[in-house]
N, C-alpha and C positions, 0 to 999 in steps of 0.2 A: 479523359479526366486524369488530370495527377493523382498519383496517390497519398493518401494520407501520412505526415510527418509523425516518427515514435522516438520521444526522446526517452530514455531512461540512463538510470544511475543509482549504484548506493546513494545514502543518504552523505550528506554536506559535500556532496559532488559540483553541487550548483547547477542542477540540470535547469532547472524552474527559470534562473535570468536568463540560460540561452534560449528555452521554448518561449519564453514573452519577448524577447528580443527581436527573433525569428520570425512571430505571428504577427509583431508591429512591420518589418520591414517586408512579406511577401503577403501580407491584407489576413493573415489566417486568425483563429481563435483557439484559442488552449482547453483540452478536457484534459480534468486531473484524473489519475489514475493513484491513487490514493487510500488506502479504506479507512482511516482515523480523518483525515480533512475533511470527510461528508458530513460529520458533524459540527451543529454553529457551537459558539461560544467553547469551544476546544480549538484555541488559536495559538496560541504559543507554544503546549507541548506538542503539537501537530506539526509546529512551522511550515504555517499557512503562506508566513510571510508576501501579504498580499500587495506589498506596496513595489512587490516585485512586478508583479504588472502592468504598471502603470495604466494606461490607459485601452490595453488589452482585455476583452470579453475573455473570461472563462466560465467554466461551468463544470458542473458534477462537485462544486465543494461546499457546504454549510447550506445541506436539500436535508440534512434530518435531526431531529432532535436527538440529545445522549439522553444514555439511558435503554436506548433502543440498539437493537444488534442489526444493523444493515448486515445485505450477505452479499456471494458472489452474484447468486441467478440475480438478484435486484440491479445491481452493477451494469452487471453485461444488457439487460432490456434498458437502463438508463440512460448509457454510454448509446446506445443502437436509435434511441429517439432525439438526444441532441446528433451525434452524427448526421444522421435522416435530414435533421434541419437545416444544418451547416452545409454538408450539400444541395441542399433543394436551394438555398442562396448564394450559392457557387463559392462558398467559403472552405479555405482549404482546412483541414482539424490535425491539430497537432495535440496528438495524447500525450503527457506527460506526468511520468513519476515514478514510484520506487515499492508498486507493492506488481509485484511479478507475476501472481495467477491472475489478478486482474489483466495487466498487459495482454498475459499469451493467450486468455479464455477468449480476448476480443478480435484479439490477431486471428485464432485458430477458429471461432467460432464454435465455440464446447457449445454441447446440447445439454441442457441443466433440468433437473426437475424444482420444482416448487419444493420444500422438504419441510414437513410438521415437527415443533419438536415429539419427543418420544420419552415422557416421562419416565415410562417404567425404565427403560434403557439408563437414563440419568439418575433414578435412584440406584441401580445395580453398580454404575461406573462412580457414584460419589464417592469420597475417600480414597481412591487408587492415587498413585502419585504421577508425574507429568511421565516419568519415563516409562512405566507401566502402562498407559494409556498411548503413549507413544507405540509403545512395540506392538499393541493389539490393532492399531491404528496403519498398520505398515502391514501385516496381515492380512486386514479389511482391501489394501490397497493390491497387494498381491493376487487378489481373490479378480477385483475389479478390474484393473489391468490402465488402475488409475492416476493423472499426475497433479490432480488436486492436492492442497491439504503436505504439501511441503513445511519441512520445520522453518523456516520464513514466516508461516504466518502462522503456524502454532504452536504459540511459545508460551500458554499458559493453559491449565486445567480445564478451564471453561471453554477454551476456543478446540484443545482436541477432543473434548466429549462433544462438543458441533460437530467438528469433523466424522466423528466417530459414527454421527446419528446420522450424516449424509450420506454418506460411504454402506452403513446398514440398509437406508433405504433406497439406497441404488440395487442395492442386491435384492432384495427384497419386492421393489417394487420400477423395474426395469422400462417401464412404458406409464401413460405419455412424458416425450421430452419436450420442451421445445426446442425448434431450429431455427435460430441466427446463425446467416451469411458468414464464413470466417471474410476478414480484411484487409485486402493489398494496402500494403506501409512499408515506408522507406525505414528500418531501424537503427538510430542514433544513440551508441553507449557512453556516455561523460567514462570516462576513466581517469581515476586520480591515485595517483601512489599512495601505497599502504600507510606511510609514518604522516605525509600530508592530510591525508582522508582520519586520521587518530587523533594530531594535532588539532584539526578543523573542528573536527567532536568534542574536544572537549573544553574548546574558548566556545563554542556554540551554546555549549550543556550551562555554564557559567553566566554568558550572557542573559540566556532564558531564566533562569534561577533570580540573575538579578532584576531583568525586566520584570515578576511576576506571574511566573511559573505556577508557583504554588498558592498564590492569591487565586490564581485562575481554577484549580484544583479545591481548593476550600470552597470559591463560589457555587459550584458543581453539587458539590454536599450538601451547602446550604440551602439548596434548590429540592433537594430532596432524592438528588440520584445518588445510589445508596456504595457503598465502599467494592462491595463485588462486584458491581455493573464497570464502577471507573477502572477497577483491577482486570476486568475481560480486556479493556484496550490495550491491556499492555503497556511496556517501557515506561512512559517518564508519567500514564496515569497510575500505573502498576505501583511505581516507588515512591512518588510523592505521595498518595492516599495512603501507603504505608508509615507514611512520617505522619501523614497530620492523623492516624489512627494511632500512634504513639508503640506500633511495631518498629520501629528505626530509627535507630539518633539520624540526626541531621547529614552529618560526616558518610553514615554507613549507608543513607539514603543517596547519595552524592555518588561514592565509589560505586557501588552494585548499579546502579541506573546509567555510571560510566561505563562500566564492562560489558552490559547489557547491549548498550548500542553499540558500543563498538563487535560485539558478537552478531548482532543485528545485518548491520552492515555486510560484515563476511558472510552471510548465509546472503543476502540480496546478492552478490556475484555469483556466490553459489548456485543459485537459482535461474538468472543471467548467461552463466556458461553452461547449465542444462538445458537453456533453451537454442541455443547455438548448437548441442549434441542434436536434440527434435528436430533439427534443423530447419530454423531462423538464421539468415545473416546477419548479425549484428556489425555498423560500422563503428569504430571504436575513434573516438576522438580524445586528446588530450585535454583534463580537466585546468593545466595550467598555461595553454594556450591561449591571448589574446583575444577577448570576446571578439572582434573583429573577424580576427582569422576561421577562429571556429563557426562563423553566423555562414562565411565566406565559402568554408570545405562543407557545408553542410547543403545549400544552395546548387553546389558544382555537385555533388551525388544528387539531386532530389532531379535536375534538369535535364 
């Protein structure tokens, strides 16, 4: 049995048309690796861009309603029953996307607990600031000997006091885990230069702004998911609900939500070349090579 195809990349890499590409011309299907695309109606600041797939099955993206906090353990038992499927139909699964513990937790097969939250814990940690929580959280990780909960994904108050509560009840409460299979895969890194990957961000940022961004963001509200929950997601739900809650002009919503993801980005390699330290092989291809080419060198390693 071949193994399973791993694309990844920063984000405005364009990793997403080479795995749909890929999946049309060798018969395979695409799971996202993702953790903002799981929810429906968060399409645009997600860039779902689903029309990238044409006629390609995917799966793992708009399976949960916002408002609710998906996690890692959900992820990895998700990812493990379309896989299961994909192979029981002799289809090859090309994972693809740009949030990195997802990736390595399915690659490596982490053993996760179910984790409750822990009130008291989150009253005691309210009010501390990101980098506070941050340093107690790097601690917690020292202790554990853990490489969860990278600043990649915890880039606001409510996602490291998550972390914090996970990381507490691993120590605490060390047994049962469960065991998923870690995952032979071929791994595929989009690489795009630094000022191209900047450029790409922010005629990206612009377009989404113009297409409806923030129409998408107001709906969200009007639904009744409340300004903290759309602010846990982060980036472009983080600063647009800061605009339409009347924390940020327009302009200042714009700039900080550009610097954001271009910071963003950087920590995703960040993340990328620490997993090539654990060692992972990552194949590295150029982001501005000819979709052809690249469908082409991608093909010639998997065979």
């Amino acid at each position: 049995m071949q193994p399973m195809i791993t694309i990844l990349g920063p984000t405005a890499s364009g990793k997403t048309p080479v795995a749909a590409r890929l999946a049309a011309e060798i018969g395979g299907e695409v799971i996202s690796a993702d953790s903002r695309q799981v929810y429906r109606r968060m399409d645009i600041g997600t860039g779902k861009d689903l029309a990238d797939y044409g006629d390609v099955p995917y799966h793992l993206i708009d399976i949960v309603e916002p408002g609710t906090k998906y996690n890692l353990f959900e992820y990895q038992q998700d990812f493990f029953d379309v896989y299961q499927q994909l192979r029981s139909r002799g289809v090859v699964p090309i994972l693809c996307g740009g949030t990195g513990l997802y990736i390595e937790a399915v690659l490596k097969g982490y053993h996760l607990s179910p984790v409750p939250q822990n009130q008291a814990l989150r009253d005691a940690l309210k009010g501390k600031s990101l980098a506070e929580l941050t340093e107690m959280l790097t601690v917690l990780k020292a202790r554990t000997g853990s490489n969860m909960h990278n600043t990649t994904d915890v880039d606001s108050c409510q996602r490291a006091i998550r972390a914090i509560e996970i990381e507490t009840y691993n120590i605490e409460h060390p047994t049962p885990r469960r065991e998923l299979p870690p995952v032979e895969s071929l791994i595929i890194g989009i690489s795009i230069d630094r000022e191209l990957r900047r450029e790409k961000i922010t005629r990206r940022l612009k377009a989404r702004l113009e297409t409806g961004m923030v129409e998408e963001v107001k709906a969200l509200l009007d639904e009744g998911i409340t300004p903290d929950d759309l602010i846990y997601y982060g980036l472009e739900y983080k600063f647009v609900t800061e605009y339409l809650t009347g924390q940020l002009t327009y302009d200042e919503m714009f700039t900080r939500l550009e610097i954001a993801i271009h910071q963003f980005a950087k920590r995703q390699m960040t993340w990328f070349r620490g997993m090539e330290r654990r060692g992972f092989k990552i194949h590295w291809i150029d982001a501005s090579l000819p979709m052809e080419e690249k469908i082409e060198r991608i093909k010639q390693l998997w065979q």
